[in-house]
GUGUMI-969398 format. One record per residue: x, y, z of N, C-alpha, C, O in turn; residue in one letter. Coordinates in steps of 0.05 Angstrom, whole numbers, plus 5000, padded with zeros to 4 digits. Layout:
XYZXYZXYZXYZA...
//
This chain:
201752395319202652265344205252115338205251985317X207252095353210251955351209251875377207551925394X212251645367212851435386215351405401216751245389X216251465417218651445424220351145413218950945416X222451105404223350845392224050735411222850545421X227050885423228450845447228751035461229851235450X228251045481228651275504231451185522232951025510X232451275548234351235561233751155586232551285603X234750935588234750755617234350905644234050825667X234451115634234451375662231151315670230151315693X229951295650226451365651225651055664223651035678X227250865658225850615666227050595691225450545709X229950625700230650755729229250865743229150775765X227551115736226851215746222951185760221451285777X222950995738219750845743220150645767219050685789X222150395761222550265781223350435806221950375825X224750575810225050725835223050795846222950745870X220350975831219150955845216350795852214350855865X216950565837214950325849216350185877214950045892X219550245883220750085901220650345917222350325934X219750525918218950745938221150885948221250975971X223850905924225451055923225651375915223551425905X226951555916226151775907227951815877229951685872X227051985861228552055838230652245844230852415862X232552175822234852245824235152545815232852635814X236752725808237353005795235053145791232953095803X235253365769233553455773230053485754228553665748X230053185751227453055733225353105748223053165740X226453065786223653065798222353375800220053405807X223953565794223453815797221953885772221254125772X221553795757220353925726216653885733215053715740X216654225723213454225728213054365694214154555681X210454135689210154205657207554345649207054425626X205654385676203854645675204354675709204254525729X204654885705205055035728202755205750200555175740X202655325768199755505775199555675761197255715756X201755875746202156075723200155975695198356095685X201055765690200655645672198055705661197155825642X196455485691194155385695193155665692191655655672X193155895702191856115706191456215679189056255673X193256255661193956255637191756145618190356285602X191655885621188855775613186755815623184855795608X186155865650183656005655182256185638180056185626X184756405641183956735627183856685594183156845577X184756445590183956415554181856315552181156285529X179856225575177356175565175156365582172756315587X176856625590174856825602173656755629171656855639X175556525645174656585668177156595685179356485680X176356775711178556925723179956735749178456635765X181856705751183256555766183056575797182456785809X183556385808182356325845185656325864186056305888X186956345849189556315867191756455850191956485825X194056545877196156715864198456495851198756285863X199556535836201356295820203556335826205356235812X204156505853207056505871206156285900207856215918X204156215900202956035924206155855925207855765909X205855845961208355705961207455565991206955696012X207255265988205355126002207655176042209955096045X206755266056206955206086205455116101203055156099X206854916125204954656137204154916165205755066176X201354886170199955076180199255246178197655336194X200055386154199155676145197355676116195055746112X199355576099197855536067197555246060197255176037X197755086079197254726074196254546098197354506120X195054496092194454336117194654006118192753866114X197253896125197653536125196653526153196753686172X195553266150194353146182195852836173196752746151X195752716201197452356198195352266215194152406231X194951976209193251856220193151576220191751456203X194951416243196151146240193550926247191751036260X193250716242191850476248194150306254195950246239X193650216281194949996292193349746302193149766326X192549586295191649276295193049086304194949016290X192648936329194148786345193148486336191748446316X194048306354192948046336191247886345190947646341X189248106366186547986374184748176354182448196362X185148266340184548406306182448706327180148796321X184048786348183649016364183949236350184349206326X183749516359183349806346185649966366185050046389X188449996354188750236376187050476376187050586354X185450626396184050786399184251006434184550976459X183851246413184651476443181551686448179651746434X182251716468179351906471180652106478182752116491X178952346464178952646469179152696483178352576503X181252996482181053156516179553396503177953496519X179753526477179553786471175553846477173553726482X176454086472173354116486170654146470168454206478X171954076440169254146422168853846426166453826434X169853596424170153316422170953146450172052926450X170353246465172653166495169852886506167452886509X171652706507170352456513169552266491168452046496X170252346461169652136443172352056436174652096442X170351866412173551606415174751716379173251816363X177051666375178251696351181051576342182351496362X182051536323184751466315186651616324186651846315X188551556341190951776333191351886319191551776297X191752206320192052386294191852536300190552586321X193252736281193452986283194353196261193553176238X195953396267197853576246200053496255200853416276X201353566223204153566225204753786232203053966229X207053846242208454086250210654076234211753866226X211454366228214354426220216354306213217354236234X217954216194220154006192220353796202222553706210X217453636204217553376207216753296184214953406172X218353016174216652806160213152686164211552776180X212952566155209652326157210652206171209352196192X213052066172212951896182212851946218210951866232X215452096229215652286245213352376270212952336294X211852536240208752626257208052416259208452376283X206952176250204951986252206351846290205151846312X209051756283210051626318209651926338209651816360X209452066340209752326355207152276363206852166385X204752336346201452296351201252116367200352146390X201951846356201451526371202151606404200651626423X205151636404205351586428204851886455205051866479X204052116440202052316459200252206464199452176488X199152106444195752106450195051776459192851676460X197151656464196951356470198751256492197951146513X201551336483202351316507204151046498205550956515X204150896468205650736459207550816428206850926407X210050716438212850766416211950596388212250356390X211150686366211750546346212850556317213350776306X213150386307214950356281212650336264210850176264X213450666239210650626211211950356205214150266211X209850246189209649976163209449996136210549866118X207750176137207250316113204650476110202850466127X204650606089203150796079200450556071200550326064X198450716076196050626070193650696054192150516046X193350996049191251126041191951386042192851456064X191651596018191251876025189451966017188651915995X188152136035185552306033186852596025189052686026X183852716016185253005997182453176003180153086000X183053386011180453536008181153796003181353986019X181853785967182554075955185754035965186653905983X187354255942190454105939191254225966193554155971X190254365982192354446004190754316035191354386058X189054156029189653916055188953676051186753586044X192253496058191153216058191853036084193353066103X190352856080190752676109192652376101192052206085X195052386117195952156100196351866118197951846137X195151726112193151496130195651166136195050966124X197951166153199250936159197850636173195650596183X199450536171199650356192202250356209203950536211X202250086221204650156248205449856262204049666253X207049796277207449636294209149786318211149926315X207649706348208849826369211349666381212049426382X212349896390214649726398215849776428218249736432X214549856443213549986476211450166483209250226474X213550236511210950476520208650296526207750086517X207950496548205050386571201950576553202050806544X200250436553198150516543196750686568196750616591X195750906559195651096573192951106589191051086574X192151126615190751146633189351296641190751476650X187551336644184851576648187051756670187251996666X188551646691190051756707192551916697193452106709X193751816673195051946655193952196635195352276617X191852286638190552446621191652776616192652946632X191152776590192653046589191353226569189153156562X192253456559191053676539191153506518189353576503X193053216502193653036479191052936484189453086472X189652716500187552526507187052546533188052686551X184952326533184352256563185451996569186551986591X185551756553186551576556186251426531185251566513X186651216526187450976501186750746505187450666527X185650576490185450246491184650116466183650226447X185249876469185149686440181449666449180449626471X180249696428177949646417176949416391177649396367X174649226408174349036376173049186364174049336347X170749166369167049406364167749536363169049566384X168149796344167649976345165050166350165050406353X162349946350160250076359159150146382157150276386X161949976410161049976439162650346441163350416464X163250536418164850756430162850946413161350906394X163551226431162051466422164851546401167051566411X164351586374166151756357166651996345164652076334X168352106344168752356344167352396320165652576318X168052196295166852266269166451996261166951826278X165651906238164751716229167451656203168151446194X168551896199170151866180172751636177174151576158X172751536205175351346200173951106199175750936201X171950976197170850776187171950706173173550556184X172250716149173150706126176150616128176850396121X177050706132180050766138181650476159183650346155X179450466180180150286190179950006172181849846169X177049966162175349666148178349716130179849536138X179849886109181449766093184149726106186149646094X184149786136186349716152186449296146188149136138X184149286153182749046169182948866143183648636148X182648926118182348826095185748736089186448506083X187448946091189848956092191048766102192048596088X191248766130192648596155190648266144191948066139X188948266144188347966134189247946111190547736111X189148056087190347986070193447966069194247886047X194848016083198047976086198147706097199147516084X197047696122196947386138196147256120197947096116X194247236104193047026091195246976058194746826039X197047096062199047086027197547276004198047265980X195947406015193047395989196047665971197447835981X195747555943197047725922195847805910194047665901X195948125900194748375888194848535905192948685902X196448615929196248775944199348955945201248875932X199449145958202049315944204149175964203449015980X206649255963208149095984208149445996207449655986X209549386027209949646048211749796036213749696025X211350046038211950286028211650466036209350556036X213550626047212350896071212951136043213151076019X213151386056212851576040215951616031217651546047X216451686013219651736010220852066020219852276017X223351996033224752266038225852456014228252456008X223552625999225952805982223153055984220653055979X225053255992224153545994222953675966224253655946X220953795965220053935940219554255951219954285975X218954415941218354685950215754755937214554955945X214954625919211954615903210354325916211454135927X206954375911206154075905205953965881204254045866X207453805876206553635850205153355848205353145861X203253445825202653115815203953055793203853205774X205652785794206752685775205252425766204052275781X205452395739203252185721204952005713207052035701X203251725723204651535697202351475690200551395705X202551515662199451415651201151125627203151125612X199951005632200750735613197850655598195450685601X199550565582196350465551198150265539200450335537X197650035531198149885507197849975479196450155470X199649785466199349825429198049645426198249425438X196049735404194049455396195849285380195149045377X198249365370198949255350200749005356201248805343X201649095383203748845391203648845422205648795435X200848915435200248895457202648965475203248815494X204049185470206449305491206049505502205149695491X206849505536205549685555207649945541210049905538X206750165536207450475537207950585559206550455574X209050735573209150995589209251315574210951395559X207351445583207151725566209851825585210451755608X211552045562214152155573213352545564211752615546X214252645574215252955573216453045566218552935572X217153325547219553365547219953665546219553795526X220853785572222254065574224854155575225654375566X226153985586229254085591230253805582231953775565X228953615594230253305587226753135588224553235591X227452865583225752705574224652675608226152675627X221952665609221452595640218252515639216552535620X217952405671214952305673213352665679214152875690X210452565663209552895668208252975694206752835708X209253245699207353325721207653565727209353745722X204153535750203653885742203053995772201653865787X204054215778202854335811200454225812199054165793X200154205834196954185842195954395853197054525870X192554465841191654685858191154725869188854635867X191454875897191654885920188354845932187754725952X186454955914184055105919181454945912179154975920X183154685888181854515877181354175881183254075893X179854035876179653815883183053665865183853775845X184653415878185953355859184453175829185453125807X182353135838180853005804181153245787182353215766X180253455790180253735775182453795768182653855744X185553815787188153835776188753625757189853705736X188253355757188253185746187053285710188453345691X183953255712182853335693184753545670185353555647X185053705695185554015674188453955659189454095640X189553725672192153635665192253465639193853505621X190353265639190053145624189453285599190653235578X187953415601186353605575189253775564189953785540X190353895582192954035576194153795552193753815527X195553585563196853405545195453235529196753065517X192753265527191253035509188753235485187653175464X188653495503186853565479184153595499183953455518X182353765494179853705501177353545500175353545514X178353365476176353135481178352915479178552775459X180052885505182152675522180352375521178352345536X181152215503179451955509179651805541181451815557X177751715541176851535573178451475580179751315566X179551555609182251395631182251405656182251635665X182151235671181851285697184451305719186351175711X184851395739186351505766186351105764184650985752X188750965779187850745793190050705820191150505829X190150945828191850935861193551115860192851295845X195951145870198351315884200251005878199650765879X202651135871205450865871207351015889209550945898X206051255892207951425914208251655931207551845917X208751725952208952095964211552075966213051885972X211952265962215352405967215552735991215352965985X215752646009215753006028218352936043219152706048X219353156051221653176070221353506082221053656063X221453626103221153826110223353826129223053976148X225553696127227253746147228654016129228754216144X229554076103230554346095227754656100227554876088X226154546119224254776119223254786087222755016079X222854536065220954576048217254456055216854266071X216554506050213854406051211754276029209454186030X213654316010212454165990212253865981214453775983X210353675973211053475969210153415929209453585913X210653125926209253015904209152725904210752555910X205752715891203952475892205152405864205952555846X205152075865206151975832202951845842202051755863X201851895812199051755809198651575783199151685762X197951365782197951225764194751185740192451135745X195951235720193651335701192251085679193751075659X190850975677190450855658188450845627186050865629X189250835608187450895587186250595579187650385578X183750605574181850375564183050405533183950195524X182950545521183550635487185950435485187250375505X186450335456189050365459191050545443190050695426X193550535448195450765440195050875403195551095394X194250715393193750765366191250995362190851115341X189651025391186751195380186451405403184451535409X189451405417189751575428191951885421194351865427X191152085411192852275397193952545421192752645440X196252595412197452755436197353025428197953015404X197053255435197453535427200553685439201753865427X201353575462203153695478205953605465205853485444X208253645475211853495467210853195488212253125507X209553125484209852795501210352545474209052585453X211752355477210552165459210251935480210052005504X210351665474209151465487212551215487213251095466X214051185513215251035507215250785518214850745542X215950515491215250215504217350145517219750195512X215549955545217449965567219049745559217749585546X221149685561222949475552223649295566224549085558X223249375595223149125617221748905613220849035594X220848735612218048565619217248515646214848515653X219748485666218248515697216948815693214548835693X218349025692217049335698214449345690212649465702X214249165660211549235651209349105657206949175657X210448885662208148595687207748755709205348775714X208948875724208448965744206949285748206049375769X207149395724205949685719202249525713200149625721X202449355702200049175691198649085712196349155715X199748935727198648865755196949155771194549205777X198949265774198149525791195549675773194049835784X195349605747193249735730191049615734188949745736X190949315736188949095738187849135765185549205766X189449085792188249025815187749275831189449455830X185849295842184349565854186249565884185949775896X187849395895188649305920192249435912193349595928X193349365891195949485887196749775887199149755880X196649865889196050155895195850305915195350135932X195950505927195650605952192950785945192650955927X191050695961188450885950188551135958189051255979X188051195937187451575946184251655943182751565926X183551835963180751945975180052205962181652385968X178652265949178652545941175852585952173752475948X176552775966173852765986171953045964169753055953X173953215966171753425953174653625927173953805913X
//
């Protein structure tokens, strides 16, 4: 196992960028260090036969499926909420939401939904939660503040809804699903915790604009040295020094892309580390790409001394002390982070 001594300010640039929900620069964000090729590759070396073609090339409606799904909370701690028109669901109550279409952003789709199916103009806040069910659909969960537009009227009803209203209870409504429960309570946890100052919570952060043509998950996995208690970042190296990451499979849960990733760069018996949020999405579909990438944040209980690498990665110490207080924070508090859902 090596250590990186000194690495190049590009890598610590490029961490803070994307904790400040910037996008990376040239072409670092493009490096994929197992690929679907790859991955298949290792399948067939342990005799079992692969589930997807490794030319998969993600499109929104056809081979991917993104849905948006905003929570808006007013300050009588209300629910924006729309009722169905469609006819498997027509008359129950649900969140705004829907699919993205074609060369729109998240953000984009998310005001488009609100104000069909509501009938009010608003401004995202930030990103809140993404749900995942297998790499080719996820749901990516905002918040919002409105900023017009008439709330829409049973008399206004259309093929979008039937009409819209702020809701406290959610138990006085028939619901389409039960699934935004959830979704909403960490809305609710959120918005009081901002009013209230409460710190450990991420600051607003919507998704960043940069186009990919693959999905990627990109890793920061951080571990300390026992020896002088200094936060690490694991680095890559294919073309240039970079954070690692690997397609995701389209077919598979992301814990499983995850897993199979880990094992790739750590070996098969990868000591104990857990997922502890998202620090980022990156999509842009205005060039007709459809691809995006999740930065997911990794943490090892071990420390770097009893952790051994098989792959070109070594481990480099961050030299900032804000970067690394703040990579630490985000490791510590379950609230810093943008939660991610892995449903199946």
């Amino acid at each position: 196992m090596s250590t990186a001594e000194k690495m190049p300010d590009s890598i610590e640039k490029s961490l803070q960028n994307i904790l400040s929900g910037l996008p990376l620069q040239g072409n670092e964000a493009e490096i994929c260090d197992f690929s679907l090729e790859e991955q298949n590759e290792a399948l067939e070396s342990q005799g079992i036969q692969p589930s997807v073609d490794p030319k998969y090339t993600p499109v929104v409606c056809e081979t991917v499926m993104y849905i948006v799904a905003c929570v808006i909370i007013n300050e009588y701690d209300e629910i924006l909420m729309m009722q169905e028109a469609k006819k498997s669901c027509a008359g129950k109550w649900y969140l705004p939401a829907g699919h993205m279409e074609k060369s729109e952003n998240i953000m984009q789709a998310c005001e488009r939904e609100v104000l069909e199916e509501t009938g009010l103009k608003i401004r995202c806040n930030t990103l809140l939660i993404v749900e995942s069910a297998r790499g080719n659909w996820m749901r990516f969960v905002l918040t919002a503040s409105v900023l017009g537009g008439q709330l829409k009227t049973p008399s206004e009803a259309d093929k979008e809804s039937l009409q819209a209203k702020w809701v406290k209870n959610l138990d006085e409504l028939e619901l389409r699903a039960g699934d935004i429960k959830h979704l909403i309570e960490r809305a609710r946890r959120y918005y009081s915790a901002r009013q209230a100052g409460e710190e450990g919570w991420f600051k607003d952060q919507l998704p960043t604009l940069r186009a990919y043509c693959k999905q990627l998950l990109r890793l920061v996995v951080v571990i300390k040295k026992k020896s002088n208690n200094r936060v690490h970042v694991l680095l890559s190296e294919r073309t240039s020094w970079h954070l690692p990451a690997c397609e995701i499979h389209p077919t598979k849960s992301l814990h499983s892309t995850l897993r199979r990733f880990m094992i790739e760069l750590f070996g098969a018996e990868v000591p104990s580390h857990r997922p502890c949020g998202l620090l980022s999405v990156e999509h842009d579909a205005s060039m007709g790409l459809d691809g995006l990438c999740l930065t997911l944040l990794v943490a090892f209980r071990a420390p770097l001394e009893e952790v051994p690498i098989i792959s070109k990665c070594v481990w480099h110490e961050v030299s900032s002390k804000d970067l690394s207080d703040e990579l630490l924070t985000k490791v510590s508090s379950k609230n810093a982070t943008f939660f991610l859902n892995v449903i199946k």
